[in-house]
C-alpha positions as CSV (number, residue, x, y, z in Angstrom):
1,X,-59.6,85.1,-54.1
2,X,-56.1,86.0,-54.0
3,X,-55.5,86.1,-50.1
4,X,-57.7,82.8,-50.4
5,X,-54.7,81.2,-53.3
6,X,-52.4,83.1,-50.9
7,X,-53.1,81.1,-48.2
8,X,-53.1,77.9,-49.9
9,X,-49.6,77.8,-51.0
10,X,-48.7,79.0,-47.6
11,X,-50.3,76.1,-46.3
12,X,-49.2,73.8,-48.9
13,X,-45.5,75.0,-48.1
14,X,-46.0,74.4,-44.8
15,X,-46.6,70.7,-45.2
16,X,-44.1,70.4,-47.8
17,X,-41.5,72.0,-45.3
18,X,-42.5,69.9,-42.4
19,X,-42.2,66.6,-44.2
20,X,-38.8,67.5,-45.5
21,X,-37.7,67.8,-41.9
22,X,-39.6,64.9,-41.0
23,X,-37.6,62.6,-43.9
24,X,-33.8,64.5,-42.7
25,X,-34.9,63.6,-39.0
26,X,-35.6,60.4,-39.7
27,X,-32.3,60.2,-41.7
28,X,-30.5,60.8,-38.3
29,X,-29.1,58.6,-36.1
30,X,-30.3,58.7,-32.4
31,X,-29.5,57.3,-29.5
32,X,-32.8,56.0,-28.2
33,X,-33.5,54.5,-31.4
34,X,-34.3,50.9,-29.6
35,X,-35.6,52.5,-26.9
36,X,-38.8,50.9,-27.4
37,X,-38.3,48.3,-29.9
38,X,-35.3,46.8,-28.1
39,X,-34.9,48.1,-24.7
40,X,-32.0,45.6,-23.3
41,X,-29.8,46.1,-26.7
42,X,-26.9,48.0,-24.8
43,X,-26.6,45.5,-21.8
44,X,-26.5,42.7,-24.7
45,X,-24.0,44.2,-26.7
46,X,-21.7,45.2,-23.2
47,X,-22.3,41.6,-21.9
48,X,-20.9,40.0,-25.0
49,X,-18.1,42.3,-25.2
50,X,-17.2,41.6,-21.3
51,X,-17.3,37.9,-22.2
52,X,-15.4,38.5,-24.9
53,X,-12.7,40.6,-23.1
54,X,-12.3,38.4,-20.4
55,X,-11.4,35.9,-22.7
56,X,-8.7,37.6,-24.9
57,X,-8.4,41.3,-24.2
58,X,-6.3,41.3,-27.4
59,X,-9.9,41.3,-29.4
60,X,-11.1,44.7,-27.9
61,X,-8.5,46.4,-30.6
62,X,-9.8,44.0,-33.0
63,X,-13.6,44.8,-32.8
64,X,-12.1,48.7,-33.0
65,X,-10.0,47.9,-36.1
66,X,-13.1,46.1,-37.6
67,X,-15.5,49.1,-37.4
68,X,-12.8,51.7,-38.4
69,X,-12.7,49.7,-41.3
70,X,-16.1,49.0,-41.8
71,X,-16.9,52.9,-41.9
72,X,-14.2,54.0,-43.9
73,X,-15.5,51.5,-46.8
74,X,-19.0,53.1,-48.2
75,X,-19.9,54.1,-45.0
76,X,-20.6,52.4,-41.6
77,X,-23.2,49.3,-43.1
78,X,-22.0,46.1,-41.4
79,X,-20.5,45.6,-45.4
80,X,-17.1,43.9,-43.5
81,X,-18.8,41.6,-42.0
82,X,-20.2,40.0,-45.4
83,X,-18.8,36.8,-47.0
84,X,-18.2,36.5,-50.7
85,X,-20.6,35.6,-52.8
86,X,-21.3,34.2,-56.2
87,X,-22.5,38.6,-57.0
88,X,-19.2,39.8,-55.1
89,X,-15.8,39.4,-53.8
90,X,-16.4,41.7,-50.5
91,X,-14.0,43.3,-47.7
92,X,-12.5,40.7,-45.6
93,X,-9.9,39.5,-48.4
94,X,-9.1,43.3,-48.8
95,X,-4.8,44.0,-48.4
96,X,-5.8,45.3,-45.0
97,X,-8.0,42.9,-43.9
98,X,-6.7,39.6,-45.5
99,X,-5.2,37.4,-42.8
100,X,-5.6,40.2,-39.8
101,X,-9.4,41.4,-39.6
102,X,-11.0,39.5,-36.7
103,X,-13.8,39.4,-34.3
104,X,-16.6,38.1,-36.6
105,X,-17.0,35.3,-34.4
106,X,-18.1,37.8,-31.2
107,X,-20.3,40.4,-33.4
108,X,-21.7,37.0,-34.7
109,X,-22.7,35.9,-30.9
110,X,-23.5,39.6,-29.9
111,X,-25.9,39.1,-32.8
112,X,-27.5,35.8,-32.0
113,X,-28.4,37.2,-28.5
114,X,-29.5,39.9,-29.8
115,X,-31.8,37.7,-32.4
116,X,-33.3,35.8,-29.1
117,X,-34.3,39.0,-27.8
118,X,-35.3,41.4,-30.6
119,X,-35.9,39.6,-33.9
120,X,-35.2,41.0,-37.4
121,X,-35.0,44.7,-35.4
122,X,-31.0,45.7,-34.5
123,X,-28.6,45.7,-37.3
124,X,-25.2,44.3,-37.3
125,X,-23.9,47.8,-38.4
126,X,-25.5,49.4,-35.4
127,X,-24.4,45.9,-33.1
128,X,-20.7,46.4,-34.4
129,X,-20.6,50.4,-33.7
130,X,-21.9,49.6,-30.3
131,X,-19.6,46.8,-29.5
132,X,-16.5,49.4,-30.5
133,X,-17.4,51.5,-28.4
134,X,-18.0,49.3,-25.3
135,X,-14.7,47.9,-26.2
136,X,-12.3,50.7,-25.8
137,X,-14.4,51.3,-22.3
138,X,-13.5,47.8,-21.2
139,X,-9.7,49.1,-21.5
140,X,-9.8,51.4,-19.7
141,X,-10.6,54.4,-22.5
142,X,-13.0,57.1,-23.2
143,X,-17.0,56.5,-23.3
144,X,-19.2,58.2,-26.1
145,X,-22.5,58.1,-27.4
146,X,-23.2,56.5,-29.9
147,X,-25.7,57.6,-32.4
148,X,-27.8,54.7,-33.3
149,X,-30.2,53.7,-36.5
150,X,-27.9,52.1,-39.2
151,X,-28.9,49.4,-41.7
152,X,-27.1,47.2,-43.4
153,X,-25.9,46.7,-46.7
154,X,-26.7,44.4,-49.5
155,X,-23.0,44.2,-50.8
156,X,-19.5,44.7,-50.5
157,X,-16.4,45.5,-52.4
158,X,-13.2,44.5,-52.1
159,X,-11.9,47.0,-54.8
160,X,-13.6,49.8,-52.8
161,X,-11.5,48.7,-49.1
162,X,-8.2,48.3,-50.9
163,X,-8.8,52.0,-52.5
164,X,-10.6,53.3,-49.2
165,X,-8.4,52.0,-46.2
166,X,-5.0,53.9,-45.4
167,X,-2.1,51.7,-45.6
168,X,0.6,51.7,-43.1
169,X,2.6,52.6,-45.8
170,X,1.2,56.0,-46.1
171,X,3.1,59.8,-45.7
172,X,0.6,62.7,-43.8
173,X,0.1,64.3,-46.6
174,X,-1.9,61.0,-48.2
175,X,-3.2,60.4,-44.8
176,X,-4.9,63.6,-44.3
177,X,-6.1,63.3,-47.8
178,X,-7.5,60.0,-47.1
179,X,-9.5,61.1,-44.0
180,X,-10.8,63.9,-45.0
181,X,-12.3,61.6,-48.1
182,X,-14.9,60.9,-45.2
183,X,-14.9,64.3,-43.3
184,X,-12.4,63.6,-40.9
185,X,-10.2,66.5,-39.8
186,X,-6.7,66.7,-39.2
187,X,-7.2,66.8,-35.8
188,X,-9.7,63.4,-36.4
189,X,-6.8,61.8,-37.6
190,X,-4.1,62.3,-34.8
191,X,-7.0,61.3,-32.1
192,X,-8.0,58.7,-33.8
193,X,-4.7,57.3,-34.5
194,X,-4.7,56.7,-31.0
195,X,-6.5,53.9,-31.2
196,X,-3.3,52.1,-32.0
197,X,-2.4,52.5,-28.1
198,X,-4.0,49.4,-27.7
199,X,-3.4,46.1,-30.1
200,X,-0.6,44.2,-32.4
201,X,0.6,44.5,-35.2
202,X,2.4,41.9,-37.6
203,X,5.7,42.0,-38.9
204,X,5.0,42.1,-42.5
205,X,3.3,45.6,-41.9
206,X,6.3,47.1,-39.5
207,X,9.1,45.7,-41.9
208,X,9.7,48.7,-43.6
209,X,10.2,50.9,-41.0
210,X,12.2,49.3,-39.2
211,X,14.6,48.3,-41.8
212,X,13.9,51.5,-44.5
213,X,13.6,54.7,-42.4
214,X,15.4,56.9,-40.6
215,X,13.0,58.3,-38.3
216,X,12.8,55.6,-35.5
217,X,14.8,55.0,-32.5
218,X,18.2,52.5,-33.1
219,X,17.8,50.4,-30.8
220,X,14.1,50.4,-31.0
221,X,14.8,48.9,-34.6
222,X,17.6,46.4,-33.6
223,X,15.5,44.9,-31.1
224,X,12.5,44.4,-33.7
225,X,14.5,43.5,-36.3
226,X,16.4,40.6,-34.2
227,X,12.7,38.9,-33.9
228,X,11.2,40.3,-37.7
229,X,13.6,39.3,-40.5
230,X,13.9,40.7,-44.0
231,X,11.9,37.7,-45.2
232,X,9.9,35.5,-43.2
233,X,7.9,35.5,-40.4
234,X,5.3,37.6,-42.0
235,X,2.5,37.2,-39.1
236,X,4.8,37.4,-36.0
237,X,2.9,39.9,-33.6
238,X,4.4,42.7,-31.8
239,X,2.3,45.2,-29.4
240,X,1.6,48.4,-31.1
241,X,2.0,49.9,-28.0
242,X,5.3,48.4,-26.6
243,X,4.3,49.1,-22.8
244,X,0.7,48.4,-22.0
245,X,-1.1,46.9,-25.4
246,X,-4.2,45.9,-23.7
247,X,-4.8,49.5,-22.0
248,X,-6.5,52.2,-23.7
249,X,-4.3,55.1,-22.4
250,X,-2.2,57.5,-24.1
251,X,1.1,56.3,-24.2
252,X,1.0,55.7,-28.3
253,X,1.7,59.4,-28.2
254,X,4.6,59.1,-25.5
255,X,6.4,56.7,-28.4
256,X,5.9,58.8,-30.8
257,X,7.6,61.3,-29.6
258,X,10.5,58.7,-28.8
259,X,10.8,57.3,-32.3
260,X,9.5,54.3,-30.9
261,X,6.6,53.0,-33.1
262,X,6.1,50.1,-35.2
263,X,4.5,51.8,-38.4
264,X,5.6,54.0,-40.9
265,X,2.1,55.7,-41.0
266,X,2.3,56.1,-37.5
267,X,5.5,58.0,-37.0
268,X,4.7,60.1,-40.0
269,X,2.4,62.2,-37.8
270,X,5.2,63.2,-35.8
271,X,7.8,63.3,-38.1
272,X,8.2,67.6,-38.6
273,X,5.1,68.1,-40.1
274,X,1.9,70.0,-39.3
275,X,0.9,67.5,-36.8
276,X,3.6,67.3,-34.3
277,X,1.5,69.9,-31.5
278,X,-1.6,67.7,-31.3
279,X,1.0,64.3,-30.9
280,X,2.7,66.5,-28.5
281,X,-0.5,67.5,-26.8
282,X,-2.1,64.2,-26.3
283,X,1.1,62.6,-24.9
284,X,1.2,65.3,-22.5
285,X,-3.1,65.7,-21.4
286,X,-4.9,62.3,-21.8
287,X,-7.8,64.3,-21.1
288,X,-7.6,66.1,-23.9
289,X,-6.9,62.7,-26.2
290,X,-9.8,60.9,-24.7
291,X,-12.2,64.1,-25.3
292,X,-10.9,64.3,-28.8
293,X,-10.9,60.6,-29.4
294,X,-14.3,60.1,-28.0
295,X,-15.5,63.1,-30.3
296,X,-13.5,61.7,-33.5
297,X,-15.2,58.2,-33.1
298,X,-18.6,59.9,-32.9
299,X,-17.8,61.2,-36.4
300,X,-16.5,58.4,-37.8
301,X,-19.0,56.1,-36.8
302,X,-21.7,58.5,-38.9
303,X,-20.0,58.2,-42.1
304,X,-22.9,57.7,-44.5
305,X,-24.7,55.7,-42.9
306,X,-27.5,53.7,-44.8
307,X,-31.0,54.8,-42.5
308,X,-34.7,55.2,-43.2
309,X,-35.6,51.9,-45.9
310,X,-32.0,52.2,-47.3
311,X,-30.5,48.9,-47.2
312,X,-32.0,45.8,-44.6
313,X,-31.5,44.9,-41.2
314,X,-29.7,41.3,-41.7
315,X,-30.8,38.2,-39.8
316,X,-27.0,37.1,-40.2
317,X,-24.2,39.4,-39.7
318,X,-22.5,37.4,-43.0
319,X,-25.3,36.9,-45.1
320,X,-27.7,39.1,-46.9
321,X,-31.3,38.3,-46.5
């Protein structure tokens, strides 16, 4: 009788055991998670980005901006790409996304082909991680792959980005804070900083650098200060990376080490601190920035991601169902 009991709960933990790894499986992302159920979803996504790209190559840093700041908001859920509604004020009228975050319009058409193809399947968290990553390739940076299976959420916050996104406003010490609020390393944060090799920025965000610190090159500051005033034009544009701004390469790194940045946050991780050797590194070994960049995005784009029958899979990237 007892072996017979014995045996039981043995079995019974066995089941119990092999469901549990079943549910934390399932809660993984994968990246043949379409494989069957939409089998053409990364040519889509590429296509729409190569349209999109061959348009305005400016919009590659903006789809990359708009999933860094998706994830680091709850998670990587699509939440950004949600309107306001009468139940929330969400994301997009956030202090860093209020007048700058853009690319709606292409996740939007990546989606609608996407639709035509595979119905109520893909979400548009999944859609927006894919079209980051095809982006960055299109410029001539680092591939990765990219774990798939997210759904989307129900709701946004626009409290939760303005307490969530790092400013350009911020010292290292609040910007390694901030990161590794979502598991993000030190390391995480130079590489991923990098992604500013390749976009603009607008004068009301560089202003204070250039007119309140120190630490950036004199005649670096003369010459943005001679087109961004004290006051006044707010959304002038100026390349974050001054020599190629639509190539994904590694010369953010280069200016850093010249004092030649346009944000504060920026120029904080090589300002005498504990990050100078990795800015140092990567402006040295693009190799080594691309591997780490490629490995930092594959992080990032897993922060808590809603899977299994957490959250929905959105027939419209702005709308909940």
């Amino acid at each position: 009788m007892a072996s017979t009991t014995t045996t039981y709960f043995l079995l019974l933990f066995a089941l119990v055991a092999a469901a549990s790894v079943s549910e934390a499986n399932a809660d993984q992302l994968r990246t043949d998670f379409y494989s069957c159920s939409c089998r053409n979803l990364l040519a889509i996504v590429k296509t729409g980005i190569t349209k999109a790209l061959e348009k305005e190559a400016r919009m590659g840093a903006s789809i990359l901006r708009l999933h860094f700041h998706d994830c680091f908001v709850n998670g990587c859920d699509a939440s950004i790409l949600l309107d306001d509604t009468s139940k929330f004020i969400g994301e997009q009228t956030a202090a860093a996304n209020n007048n700058s975050a853009r690319g709606f319009n292409v996740i939007d058409d990546i989606k609608a082909m996407v639709e035509k193809e595979c119905p109520g399947v893909v979400s548009c968290a999944d859609i927006l991680a894919l079209a980051a990553r095809d982006s960055v390739v299109y410029l001539g940076g680092p591939s990765w792959e990219v774990g798939l299976g997210r759904r989307d959420s129900t709701t946004a916050s626009r409290l939760d980005a303005n307490n969530s996104i790092p400013a350009p406003s911020f010292s290292l010490s609040t910007l390694k804070k901030n990161f590794a609020n979502q598991g993000l390393s030190e390391k995480d944060l130079v590489a991923l900083s990098g992604a500013h090799t390749i976009g603009l920025a607008q004068c009301r965000l560089f202003r204070p650098h250039i007119y309140n610190d120190t630490n950036i090159d004199a005649s670096f500051a003369k010459i943005l200060q001679s087109k961004c005033p004290r006051t006044g034009n707010d959304r002038l544009l100026e390349p974050l990376d001054r020599q190629t701004p639509f190539h994904f390469d590694n010369l953010y790194y280069k200016n850093l080490v010249q004092k030649k940045v346009l944000l504060h946050s920026d120029q904080e991780l090589y300002n005498g601190g504990s990050t100078d050797h990795l800015v140092e590194k990567y402006a040295t070994e693009r190799v080594a920035f691309f591997n780490d960049f490629a490995e930092g995005m594959v992080k990032m784009s897993s922060i808590k991601p809603l899977t299994g029958k957490k959250g929905e899979i959105r027939l419209n990237c702005a709308k909940v169902n």
